[in-house]
Each structure stands twice: as C-alpha cells, then as structure tokens.
C-alpha positions in Angstrom: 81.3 91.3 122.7 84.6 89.1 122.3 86.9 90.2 119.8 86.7 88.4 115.7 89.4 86.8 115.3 91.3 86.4 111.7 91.8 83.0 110.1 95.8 82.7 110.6 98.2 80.6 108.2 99.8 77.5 109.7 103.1 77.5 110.8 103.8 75.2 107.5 102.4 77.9 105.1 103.9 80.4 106.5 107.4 79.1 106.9 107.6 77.4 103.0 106.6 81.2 102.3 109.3 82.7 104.2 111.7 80.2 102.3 110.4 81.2 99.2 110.4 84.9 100.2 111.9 87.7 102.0 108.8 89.1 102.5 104.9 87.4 101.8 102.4 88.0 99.6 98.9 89.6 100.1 97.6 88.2 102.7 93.6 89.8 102.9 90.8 87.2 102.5 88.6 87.5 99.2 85.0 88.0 99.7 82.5 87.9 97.0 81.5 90.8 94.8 79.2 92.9 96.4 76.8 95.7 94.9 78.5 98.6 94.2 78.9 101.3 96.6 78.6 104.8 96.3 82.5 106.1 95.8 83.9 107.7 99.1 84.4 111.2 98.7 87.8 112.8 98.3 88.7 115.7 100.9 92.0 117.9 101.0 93.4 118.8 104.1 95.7 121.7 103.8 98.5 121.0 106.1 100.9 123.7 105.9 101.2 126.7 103.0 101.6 124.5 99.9 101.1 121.0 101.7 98.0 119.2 101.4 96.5 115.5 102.0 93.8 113.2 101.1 92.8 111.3 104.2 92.5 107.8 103.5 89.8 105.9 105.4 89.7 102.8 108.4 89.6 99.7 108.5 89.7 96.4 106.3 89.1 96.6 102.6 85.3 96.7 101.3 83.1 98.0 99.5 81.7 100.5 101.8 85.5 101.9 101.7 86.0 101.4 97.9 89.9 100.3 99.5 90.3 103.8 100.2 92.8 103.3 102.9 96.0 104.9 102.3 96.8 108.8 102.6 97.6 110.9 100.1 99.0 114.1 99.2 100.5 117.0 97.1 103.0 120.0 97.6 102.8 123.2 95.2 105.9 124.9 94.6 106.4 127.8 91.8 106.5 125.4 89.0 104.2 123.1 89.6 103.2 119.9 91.6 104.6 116.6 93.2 101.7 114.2 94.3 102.5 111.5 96.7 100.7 108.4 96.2 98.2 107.2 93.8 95.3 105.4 95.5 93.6 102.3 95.3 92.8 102.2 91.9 92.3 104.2 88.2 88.7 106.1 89.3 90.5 106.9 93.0 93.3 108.4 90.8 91.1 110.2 88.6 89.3 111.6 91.7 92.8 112.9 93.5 93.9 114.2 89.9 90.2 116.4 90.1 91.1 117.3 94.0 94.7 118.6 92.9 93.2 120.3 90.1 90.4 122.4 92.1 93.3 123.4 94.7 95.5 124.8 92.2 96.6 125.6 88.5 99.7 124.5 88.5 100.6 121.7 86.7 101.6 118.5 88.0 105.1 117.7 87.7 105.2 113.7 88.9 103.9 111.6 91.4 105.8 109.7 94.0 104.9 106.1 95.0 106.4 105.5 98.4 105.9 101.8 98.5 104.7 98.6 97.1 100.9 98.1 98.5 97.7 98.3 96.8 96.2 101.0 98.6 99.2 103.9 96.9 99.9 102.3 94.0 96.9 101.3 91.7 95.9 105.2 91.0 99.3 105.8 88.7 98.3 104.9 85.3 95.6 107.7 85.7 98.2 110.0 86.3 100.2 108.6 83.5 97.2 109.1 81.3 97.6 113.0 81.7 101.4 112.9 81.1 102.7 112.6 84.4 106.0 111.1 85.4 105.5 107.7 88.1 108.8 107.7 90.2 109.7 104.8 92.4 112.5 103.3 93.9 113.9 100.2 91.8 113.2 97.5 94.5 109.4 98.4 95.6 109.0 98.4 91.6 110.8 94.8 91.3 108.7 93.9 94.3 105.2 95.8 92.9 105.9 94.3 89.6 106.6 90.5 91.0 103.3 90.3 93.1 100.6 92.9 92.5 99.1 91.2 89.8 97.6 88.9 92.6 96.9 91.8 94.7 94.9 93.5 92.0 93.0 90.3 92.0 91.6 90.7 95.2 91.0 93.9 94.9 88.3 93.2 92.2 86.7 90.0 94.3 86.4 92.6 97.1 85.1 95.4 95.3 83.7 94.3 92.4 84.9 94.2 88.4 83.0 98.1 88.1 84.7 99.8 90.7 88.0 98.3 89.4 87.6 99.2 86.4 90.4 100.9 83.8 92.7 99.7 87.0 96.0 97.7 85.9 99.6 97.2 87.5 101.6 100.4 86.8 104.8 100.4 85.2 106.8 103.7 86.9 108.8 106.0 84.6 111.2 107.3 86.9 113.2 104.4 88.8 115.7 105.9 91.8 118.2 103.6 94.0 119.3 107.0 96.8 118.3 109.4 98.6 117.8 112.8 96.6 116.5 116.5 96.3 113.8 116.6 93.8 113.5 120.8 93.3 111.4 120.0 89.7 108.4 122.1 91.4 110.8 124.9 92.6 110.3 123.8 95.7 112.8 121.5 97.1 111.8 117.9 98.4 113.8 115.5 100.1 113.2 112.1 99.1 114.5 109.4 101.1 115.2 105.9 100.6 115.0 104.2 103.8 116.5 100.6 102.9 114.1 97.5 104.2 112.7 99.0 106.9 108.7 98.5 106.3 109.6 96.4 102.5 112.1 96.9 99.8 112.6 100.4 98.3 110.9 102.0 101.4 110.8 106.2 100.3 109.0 109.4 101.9 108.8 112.6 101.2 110.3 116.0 103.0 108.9 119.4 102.4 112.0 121.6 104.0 110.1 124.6 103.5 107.3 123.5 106.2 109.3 120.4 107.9 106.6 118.4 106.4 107.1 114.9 106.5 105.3 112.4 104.1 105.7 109.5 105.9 104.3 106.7 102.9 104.5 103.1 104.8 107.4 104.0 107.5 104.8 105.4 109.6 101.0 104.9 110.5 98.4 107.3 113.0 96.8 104.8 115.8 96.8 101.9 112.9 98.7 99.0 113.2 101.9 98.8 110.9 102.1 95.6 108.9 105.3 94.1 109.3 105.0 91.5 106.6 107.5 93.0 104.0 109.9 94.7 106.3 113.0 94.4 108.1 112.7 94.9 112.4 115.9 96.3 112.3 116.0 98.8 109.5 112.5 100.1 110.3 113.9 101.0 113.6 117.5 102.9 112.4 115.2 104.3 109.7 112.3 105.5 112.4 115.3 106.8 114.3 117.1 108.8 111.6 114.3 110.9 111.3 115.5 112.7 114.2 117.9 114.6 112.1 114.9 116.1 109.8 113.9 119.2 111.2 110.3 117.6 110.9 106.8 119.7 112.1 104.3 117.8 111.0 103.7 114.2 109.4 101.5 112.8 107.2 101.4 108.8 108.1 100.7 106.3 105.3 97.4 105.5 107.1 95.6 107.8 109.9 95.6 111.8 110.9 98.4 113.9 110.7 100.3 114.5 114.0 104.1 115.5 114.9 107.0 113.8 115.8 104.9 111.6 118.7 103.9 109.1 115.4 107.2 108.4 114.8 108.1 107.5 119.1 104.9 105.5 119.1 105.6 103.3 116.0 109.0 102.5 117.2 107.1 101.1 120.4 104.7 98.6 118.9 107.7 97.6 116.7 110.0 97.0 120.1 107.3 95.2 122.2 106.4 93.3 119.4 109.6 91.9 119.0 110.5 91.8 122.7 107.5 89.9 123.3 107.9 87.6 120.3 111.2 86.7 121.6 110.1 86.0 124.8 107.3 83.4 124.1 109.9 82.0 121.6 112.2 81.5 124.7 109.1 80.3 126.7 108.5 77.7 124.3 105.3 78.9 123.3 103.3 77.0 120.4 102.7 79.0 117.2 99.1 78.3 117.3 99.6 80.7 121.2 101.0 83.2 119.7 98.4 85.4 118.7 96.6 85.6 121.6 99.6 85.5 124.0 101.5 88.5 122.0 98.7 91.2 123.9 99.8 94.8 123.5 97.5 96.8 125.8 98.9 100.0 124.5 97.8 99.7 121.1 94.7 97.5 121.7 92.4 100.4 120.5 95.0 100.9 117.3 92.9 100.4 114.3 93.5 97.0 112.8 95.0 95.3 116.2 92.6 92.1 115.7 93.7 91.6 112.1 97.3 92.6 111.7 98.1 92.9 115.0 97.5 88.8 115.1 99.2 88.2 111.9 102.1 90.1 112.7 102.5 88.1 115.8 103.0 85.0 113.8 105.1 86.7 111.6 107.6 88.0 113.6 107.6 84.7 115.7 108.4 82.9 112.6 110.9 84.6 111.6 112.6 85.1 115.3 112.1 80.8 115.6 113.9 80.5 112.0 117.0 82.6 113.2 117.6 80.4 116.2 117.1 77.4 113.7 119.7 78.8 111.3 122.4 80.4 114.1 124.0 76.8 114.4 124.4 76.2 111.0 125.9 80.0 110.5 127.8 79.9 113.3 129.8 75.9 112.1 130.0 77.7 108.2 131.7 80.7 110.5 134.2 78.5 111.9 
C-alpha cells in the first residue's frame, strides 16, 4: 500500500511563522472527539539499581494511545525521589505518581521537565497537588508558557474533554538557567542544560551512579526527532558532548532504552537531513518537492518518518532557503 501522506503548510505559512518565530507552534491536526478509550496502562521498567522508566507508546496522538507518547522515569536515592517527566496530562500523572509509589516508599523529592512538549509536561500539576517541586529551565518555561495553552487545546479535540480532564498548563516552581548537581535524593544527578539544540531550555538527566542517561527531547529510539523547535547546530555539539558522560544506558524521550548507539544514530538523521536539504536547495528544488525528494532510506522504518519526517523536510528547507536570502543583506551590514 503507498505510504499516507500528511497535509504540509505552504511555503507562505510556514515562512510568516518563522518570522514570527524562532521556532513553530503545534503543528498535529485536530480530529473530533472520539469515545473514550480505555486508559493505557503504566509499566516500570527497572533499568539499572535505582533507575526506572515508564515507556511511552508509538505513533501519532489518539485516543487508542490516550497521547501517551513520551517516556518517563524516576531515580531512588537514600532520601527520596526525582521523577523525570510528567506525561500527557493530570490522570497520566496521577497514574505515574501510583507507579512510583508501588516501587518504593520513599518520598518524592521533585520532578524534572526536560522540555517544552505536551507529551512531558501536562502531568505536573498532579505532582504539584502532592507537594512536589516542578523544576524547569527558564526558557522551555517562557516557551511552555507562551504556547501550550493551544497545545492543550488539541489535546482535548483529540482525546476528548473526559480524558483531559483536571489537565491545565503548569506553572514550574523551580526555574534553572545552567547546568548543575541536584544531590536532594542523596543520590547525585547531573542536570544538563543543553542550549537550543532540540528547543529552548533543552535539559536531561544523569544518574553517575549507573551512567544512566535520561535523554528528555535530545534523543529518540527508532522515532523520528522533530526538528521544529531546535537549533541544527546545537543539537549536534550537544549530541556530541555527551561523549564526555561516562554514559551506560539511555533512556530516549520517545522509544526503548539502548546505549550510546541512540545518540550516533540521531546525529545521522540530523546530518543527512540537512546535507540533503542543502542540496535540493542548491538544486533549485520547489518547496512543494521537498518532501518526497528528502528520502532517508536509513530511517524509513523510524516510527513517525511519514509525518515528521515530511514536515521536517520543509522545515529545515525553509530555514536553509531563508539563510541564503538573508547572507547578502548580513554580509553589506558587515561591511
């Protein structure tokens, strides 16, 4: 059967948006409320001694998947518990809260949002509502803040007002700008801030005890990476600083845990996807061409290559055409 193929923007949409924006908004088609559908159950994973995750699941956002697509995950130290990410919404935080809860006794300390996109953040205010601390870097809060009222929108055409419900934009408690130690669990976790690279206030999470590496949106398992809020180049120097982290395992933002081969293959698709932007761009290739001429055989059978793979092809085109539109005029203001 021929692939579907997605309903892209035209070039005029998409350029007054990068204008408006360094990044774009939510981009997933509404559908109409559905019946509601029974919730997707929660399973922990235990990773390493102390390490666990909460698979999230494939594909687009519906109501067979309750939006249930991001990972998830917790590390116990002696005092307690750091969660990172939230989930899709208040009941998918309520169920994590109850998955923590039957693993250990400990109390949870805070949870750690990793980056702006519905599927991690929607779940805080559940954990706010049992006293835990929300930390998040100051820009993917400006960012969260400035759009995921829209987002949240969506979310309820596509799953419906019930499955939504109790579900609001959080407000975080604990805003950092750098990279830091968080030891608040007596366990010591290495937060990093990773600039741009996959949108603004990028973070994940390092266990040093395990070389556990929670990866939040810098990294995704066989899944394409969306490319809509980040920065080519700083995803790439970030991707590639990671070789200093003495890392054993990582859990991506979306897909299975693996090693240190998520990180190599990400850096590909972000590489050919540019190289082969640049080229049609050189070519003269018309926008409307661009999605089916950017084919990527290596990551044809990634989950979510006939969706985001297409949109990221316009994307990055775009933004690759509007550079060699703007160079002139830098380069005469340089002069």
């Amino acid at each position: 059967m021929p692939r579907r193929r997605a309903t892209l923007p035209t070039r005029r949409q998409l350029l007054q948006a990068l204008a408006a924006l360094p990044w774009l908004p939510c981009l997933q088609p509404a559908r109409a409320q559905a019946d509601l559908k029974p919730t997707p159950p929660v399973q922990v994973l235990e990773v390493e001694a102390g390490v666990y995750m909460v698979q999230g699941l494939p594909g687009e956002v519906s109501p067979d998947n309750g939006g249930r697509l991001g990972n998830a995950g917790f590390i116990v130290g002696r005092q307690g518990v750091m969660a990172i990410d939230s989930g899709t919404s208040f009941q998918h935080g309520q169920a994590l809260l109850a998955a923590i809860a039957q693993v250990t006794p400990q109390p949870l300390r805070l949870v750690l949002l990793t980056q702006a996109r519905q599927e991690f953040i929607f779940g805080a205010t559940a954990y706010q509502a049992r006293g835990v601390a929300v930390h998040m870097h100051r820009r993917a809060a400006e960012l969260m803040a400035a759009r995921c009222e829209g987002c949240l929108k969506t979310l309820r055409a596509e799953l419906g007002d019930e499955a939504m419900r109790g579900t609001v934009v959080p407000r975080p408690d604990v805003l950092f700008d750098d990279t830091h130690v968080l030891d608040t669990i007596g366990r010591p976790v290495l937060v990093s801030h990773h600039g741009l690279a996959n949108g603004p206030g990028s973070a994940s999470a390092f266990d040093t005890r395990t070389g556990t590496l929670f990866a939040g949106g810098l990294l995704d398992h066989h899944r394409i990476p969306d490319v809509q809020d980040g920065d080519m180049a700083q995803w790439r120097q970030a991707i590639a600083a990671l070789r200093t982290l003495n890392i054993q395992t990582i859990v991506p933002g979306h897909g299975k845990l693996g090693g240190r081969e998520i990180a190599a293959s990400n850096d590909r698709y972000l590489a050919q996807l540019e190289a082969r932007c640049a080229a049609l761009l050189k070519a003269g290739t018309a926008l409307s061409a661009v999605p089916d001429a950017v084919e990527l055989p290596e990551f044809s059978r990634w989950d979510q290559y006939d969706v985001i793979h297409r949109r990221n092809a316009s994307v990055v085109f775009l933004r690759l055409e509007r550079q060699q539109l703007l160079a002139p005029t830098e380069q005469g203001a340089r002069s």
